[in-house]
Every structure is written in C-alpha cells, then in structure tokens.
C-alpha positions as CSV (number, residue, x, y, z in Angstrom):
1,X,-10.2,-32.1,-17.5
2,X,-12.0,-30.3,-14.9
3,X,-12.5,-32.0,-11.4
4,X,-11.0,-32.2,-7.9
5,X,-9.5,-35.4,-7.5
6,X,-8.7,-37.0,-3.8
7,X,-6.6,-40.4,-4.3
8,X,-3.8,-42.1,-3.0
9,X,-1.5,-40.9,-6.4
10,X,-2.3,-38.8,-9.1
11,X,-0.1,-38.6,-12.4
12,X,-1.1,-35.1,-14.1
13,X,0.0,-35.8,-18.3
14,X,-2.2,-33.2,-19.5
15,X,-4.9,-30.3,-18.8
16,X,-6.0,-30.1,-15.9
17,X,-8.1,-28.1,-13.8
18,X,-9.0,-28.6,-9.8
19,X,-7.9,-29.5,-6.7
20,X,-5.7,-32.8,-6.2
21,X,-5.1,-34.3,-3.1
22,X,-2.8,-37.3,-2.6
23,X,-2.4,-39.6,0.0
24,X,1.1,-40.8,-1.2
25,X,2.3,-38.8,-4.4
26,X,1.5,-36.5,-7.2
27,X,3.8,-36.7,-10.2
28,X,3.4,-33.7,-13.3
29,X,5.2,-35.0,-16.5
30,X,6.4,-32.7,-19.1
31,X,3.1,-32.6,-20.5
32,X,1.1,-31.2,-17.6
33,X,-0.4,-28.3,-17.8
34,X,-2.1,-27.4,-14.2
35,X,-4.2,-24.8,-12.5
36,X,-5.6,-25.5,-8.9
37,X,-4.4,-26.1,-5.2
38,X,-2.4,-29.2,-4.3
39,X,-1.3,-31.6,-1.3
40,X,0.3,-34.6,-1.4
41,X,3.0,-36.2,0.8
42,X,5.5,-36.1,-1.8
43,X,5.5,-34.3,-5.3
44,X,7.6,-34.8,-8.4
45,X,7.4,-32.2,-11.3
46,X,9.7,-33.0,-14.6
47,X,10.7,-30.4,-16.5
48,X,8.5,-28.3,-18.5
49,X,5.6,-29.1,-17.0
50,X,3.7,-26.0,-16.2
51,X,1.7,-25.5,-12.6
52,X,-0.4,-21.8,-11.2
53,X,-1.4,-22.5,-7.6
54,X,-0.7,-23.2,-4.2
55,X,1.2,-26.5,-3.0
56,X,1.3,-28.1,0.4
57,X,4.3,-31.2,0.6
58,X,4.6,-33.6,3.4
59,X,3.3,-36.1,6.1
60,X,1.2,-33.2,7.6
61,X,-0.4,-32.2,4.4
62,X,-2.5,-34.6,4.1
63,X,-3.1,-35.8,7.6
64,X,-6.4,-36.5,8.1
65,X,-7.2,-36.4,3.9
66,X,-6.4,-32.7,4.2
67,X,-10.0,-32.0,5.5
68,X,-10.2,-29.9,8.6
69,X,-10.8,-31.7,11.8
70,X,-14.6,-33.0,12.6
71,X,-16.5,-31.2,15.7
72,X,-17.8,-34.0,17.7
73,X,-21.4,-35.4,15.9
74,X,-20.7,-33.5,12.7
75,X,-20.7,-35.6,9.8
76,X,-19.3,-35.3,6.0
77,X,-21.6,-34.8,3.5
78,X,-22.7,-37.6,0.8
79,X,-20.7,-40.5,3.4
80,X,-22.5,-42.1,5.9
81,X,-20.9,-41.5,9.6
82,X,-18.2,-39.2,8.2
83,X,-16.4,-42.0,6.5
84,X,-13.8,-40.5,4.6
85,X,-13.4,-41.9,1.1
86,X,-10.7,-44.7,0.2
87,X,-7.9,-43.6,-1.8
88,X,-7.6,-45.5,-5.2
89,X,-4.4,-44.4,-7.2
90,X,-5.5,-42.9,-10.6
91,X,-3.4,-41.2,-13.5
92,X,-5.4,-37.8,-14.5
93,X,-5.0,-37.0,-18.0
C-alpha cells in the first residue's frame, strides 16, 4: 500500500509506503514492512518488523494533527473553514 494515512490508530501488518500520523497509537507487527515519516503519541514495534524513516513520539507530536499552525484567515485545503479531519482508527495492511 501506498498512501499517507492521518487516523486516531494505525496497525501497519504489511507493505507500506507513506506518511502515518496517529492521534493515539501506531503499532508495526512482525510483518510490517515500512518506509515513510511517522508521529503518533505512542508507538509499539514487535520484533522483526522492519521501518526506514523518521519518527516523532509523544503528546507534542501530534498536537494540533501534526500540521503546522494556521496564520490567522488561512484555511486548509479540500475542508471547509480549516476543519481538520476526524480521526477514525484503521488497521493499514
């Protein structure tokens, strides 16, 4: 799988390819193979999975859904008034 993925936790059993940001937690089983940039609040990697990228762990992570601040009157693109996205928890496989 190829896709960045912003959710409130992310289970990575396979290939995949992106950016993840969590919320709460990303979890990497055994299986996971994993290129791209992380951030989640907490992360828990079993052994042998297999990761190439850059992590950021904890509260401040992901304050603010890991976007940079908004200058007053800017908005987000696609999201009308800059309404960030709801987390729904998903596994990615």
């Amino acid at each position: 799988m190829s896709a960045d993925v912003e959710c409130g936790g992310i289970i990575v059993e396979g290939d995949v390819r992106g950016n993840l940001t969590s919320a709460d937690r990303i979890e990497m089983k055994s299986t996971a193979r994993y290129e791209g940039d992380l951030k989640a609040s907490k992360l828990t990697v079993d052994e042998g999975a297999q990761f190439s990228g850059h992590v950021s762990v904890g509260p401040e992570a992901v304050k603010g859904n890991g976007r940079p601040p908004e200058k007053p009157g800017q908005q987000q693109a696609g999201r009308p008034g800059g309404a960030p996205a709801q987390p729904q928890a998903q596994p990615v496989k």
